[in-house]
C-alpha positions as semicolon CSV with decimal commas, in nm:
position;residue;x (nm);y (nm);z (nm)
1;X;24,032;9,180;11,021
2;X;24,069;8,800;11,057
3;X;24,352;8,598;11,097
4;X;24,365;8,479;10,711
5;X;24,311;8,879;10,566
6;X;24,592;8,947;10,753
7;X;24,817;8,701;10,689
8;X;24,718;8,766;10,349
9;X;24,740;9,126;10,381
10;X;25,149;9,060;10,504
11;X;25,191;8,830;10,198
12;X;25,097;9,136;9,952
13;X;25,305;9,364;10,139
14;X;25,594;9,151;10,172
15;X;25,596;9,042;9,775
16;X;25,562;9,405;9,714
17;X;25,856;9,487;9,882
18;X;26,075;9,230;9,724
19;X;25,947;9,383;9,391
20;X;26,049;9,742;9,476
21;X;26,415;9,598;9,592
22;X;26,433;9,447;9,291
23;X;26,370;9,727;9,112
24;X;26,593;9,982;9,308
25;X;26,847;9,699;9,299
26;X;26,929;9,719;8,922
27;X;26,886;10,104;8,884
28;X;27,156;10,251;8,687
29;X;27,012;10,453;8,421
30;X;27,198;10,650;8,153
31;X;27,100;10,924;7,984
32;X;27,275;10,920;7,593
33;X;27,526;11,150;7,592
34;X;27,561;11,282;7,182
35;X;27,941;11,217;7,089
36;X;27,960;11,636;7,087
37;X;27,838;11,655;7,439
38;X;28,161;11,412;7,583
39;X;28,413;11,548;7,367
40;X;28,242;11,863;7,512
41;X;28,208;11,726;7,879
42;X;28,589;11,585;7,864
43;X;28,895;11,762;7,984
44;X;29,101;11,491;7,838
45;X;29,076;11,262;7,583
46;X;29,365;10,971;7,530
47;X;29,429;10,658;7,392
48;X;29,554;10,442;7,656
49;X;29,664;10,102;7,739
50;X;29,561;9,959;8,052
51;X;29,868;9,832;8,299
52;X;29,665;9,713;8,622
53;X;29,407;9,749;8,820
54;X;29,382;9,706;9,205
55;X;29,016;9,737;9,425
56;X;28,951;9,894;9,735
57;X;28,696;9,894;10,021
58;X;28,602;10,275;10,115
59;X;28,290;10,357;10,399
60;X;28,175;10,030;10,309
61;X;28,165;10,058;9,875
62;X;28,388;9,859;9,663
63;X;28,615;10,075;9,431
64;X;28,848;10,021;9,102
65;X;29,172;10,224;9,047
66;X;29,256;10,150;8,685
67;X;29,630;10,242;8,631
68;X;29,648;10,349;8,249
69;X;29,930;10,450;8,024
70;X;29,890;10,725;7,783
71;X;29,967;10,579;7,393
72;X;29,819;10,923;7,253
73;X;29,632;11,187;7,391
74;X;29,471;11,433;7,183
75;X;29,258;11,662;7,423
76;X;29,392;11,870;7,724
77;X;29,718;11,767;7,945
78;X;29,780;11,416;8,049
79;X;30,112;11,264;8,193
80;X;30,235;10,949;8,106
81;X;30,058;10,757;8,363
82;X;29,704;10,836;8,482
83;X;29,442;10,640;8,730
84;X;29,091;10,631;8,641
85;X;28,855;10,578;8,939
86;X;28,494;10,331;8,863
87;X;28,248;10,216;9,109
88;X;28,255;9,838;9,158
89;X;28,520;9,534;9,140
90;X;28,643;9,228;9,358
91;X;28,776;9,333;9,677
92;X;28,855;8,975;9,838
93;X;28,517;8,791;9,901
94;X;28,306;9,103;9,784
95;X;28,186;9,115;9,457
96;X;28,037;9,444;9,364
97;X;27,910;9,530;8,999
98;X;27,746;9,803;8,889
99;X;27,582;9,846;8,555
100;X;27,718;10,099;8,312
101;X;28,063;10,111;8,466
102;X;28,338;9,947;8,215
103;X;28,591;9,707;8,337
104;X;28,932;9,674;8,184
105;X;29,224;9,404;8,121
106;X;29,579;9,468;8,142
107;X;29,720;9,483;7,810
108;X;29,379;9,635;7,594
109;X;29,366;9,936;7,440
110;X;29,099;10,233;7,462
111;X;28,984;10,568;7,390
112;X;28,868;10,743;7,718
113;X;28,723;11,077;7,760
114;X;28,838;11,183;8,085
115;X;28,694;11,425;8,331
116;X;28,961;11,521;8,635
117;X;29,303;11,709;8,667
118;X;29,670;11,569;8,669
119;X;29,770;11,462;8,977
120;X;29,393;11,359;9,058
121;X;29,234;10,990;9,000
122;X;29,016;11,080;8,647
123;X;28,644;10,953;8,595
124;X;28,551;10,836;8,300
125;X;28,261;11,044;8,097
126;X;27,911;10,911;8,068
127;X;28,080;10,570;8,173
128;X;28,026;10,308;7,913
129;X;27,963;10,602;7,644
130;X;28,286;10,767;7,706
131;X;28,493;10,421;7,656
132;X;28,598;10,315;7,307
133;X;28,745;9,974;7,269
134;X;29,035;9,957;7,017
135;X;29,054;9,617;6,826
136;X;29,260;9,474;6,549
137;X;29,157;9,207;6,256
138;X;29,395;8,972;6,292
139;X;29,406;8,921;5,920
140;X;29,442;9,311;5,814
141;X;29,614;9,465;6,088
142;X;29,332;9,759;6,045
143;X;29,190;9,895;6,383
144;X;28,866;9,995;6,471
145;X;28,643;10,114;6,763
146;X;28,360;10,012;6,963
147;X;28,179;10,239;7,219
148;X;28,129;9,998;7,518
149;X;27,703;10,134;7,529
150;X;27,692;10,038;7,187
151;X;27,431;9,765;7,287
152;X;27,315;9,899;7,610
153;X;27,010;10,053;7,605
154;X;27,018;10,413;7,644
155;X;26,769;10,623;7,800
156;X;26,704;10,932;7,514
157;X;26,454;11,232;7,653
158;X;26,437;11,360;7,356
159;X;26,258;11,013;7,172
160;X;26,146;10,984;7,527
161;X;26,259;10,540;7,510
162;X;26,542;10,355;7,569
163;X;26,751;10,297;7,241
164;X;27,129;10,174;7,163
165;X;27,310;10,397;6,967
166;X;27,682;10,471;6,965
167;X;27,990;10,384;6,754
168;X;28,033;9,989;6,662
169;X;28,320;9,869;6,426
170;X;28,469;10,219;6,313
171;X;28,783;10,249;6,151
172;X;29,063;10,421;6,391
173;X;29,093;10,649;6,123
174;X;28,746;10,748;6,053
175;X;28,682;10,813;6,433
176;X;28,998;11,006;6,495
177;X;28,910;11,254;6,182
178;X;28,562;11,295;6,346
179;X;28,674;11,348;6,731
180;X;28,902;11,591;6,618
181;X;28,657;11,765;6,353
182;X;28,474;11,799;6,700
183;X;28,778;11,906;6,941
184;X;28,878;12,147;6,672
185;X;28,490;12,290;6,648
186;X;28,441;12,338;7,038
187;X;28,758;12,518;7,054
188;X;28,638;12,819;6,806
């Protein structure tokens, strides 16, 4: 092999490389979870207002403990106060992000289905699809919902291709009714 074949040869390997990191490098896939499968999946399931959250280094990953307090909950036990553990965050110079996960604000209001015991940090369901952002019109008053992988595409075996689905602009009361149509089916 000459000198130019092999330099060429390097080249292919090396842009092939950078290809396959890029492609390994933005991996996070989700498989859509149907809204009976995380009520189903959940221990808990709460309405709760986020108070802070702090980051964390741990053998080398970043990590998010998300303190939360409980404004309802309306599956399983919660206490008052609960931490929700996510992949990711700021941790001084360290930026870490990692698609799918949801980040939160002090203040805001969500529905999270919650997989974990008391006196444990909970994980959130399916991620993005088991966070519901509350939001209220500023002229009505009237709440609604938004699942955070409302426009993320999902991966769905059963179509076999990425789609977004999920609940956008509900009304409070029209998801509550059907979460708990659900809770109260699983339970028979």
């Amino acid at each position: 092999m000459s000198y130019v074949q092999r330099r060429r040869f390097l080249w292919t390997l090396f842009l092939i490389g950078l290809v396959l990191i890029a492609i390994v490098a933005n991996a996070t896939t989700l498989i859509r979870l149907p809204f009976y499968k995380l009520v189903q999946s959940s221990s808990a399931i709460a309405r709760v207002r986020c108070v802070k959250a702090a980051t964390r280094l741990e053998y080398g990953e970043v990590w998010t403990d998300t303190v939360f307090e409980v404004v309802q909950h309306d599956k399983g036990f919660l206490p008052s106060v609960i931490v929700v553990r996510t992949p990711g965050g700021r941790f001084q110079h360290i930026r870490s992000h990692v698609d799918g996960v949801p980040e939160f604000r002090p203040g805001e209001e969500v529905f999270l289905f919650l997989t974990g015991q008391p006196g444990t940090q909970f994980k959130i369901v399916g991620w993005t699809q088991g966070t519901f952002r509350i939001h209220t019109s500023q002229r009505s008053g009237r709440e609604t919902v938004t699942q955070d992988s409302a426009d993320i595409p999902v991966y769905d075996p059963n179509q076999n291709k990425f789609t977004k689905t999920g609940v956008k602009d509900l009304r409070i009361d029209i998801f509550l009714e059907k979460m708990n149509k659900e809770i109260a089916r699983q339970a028979l």
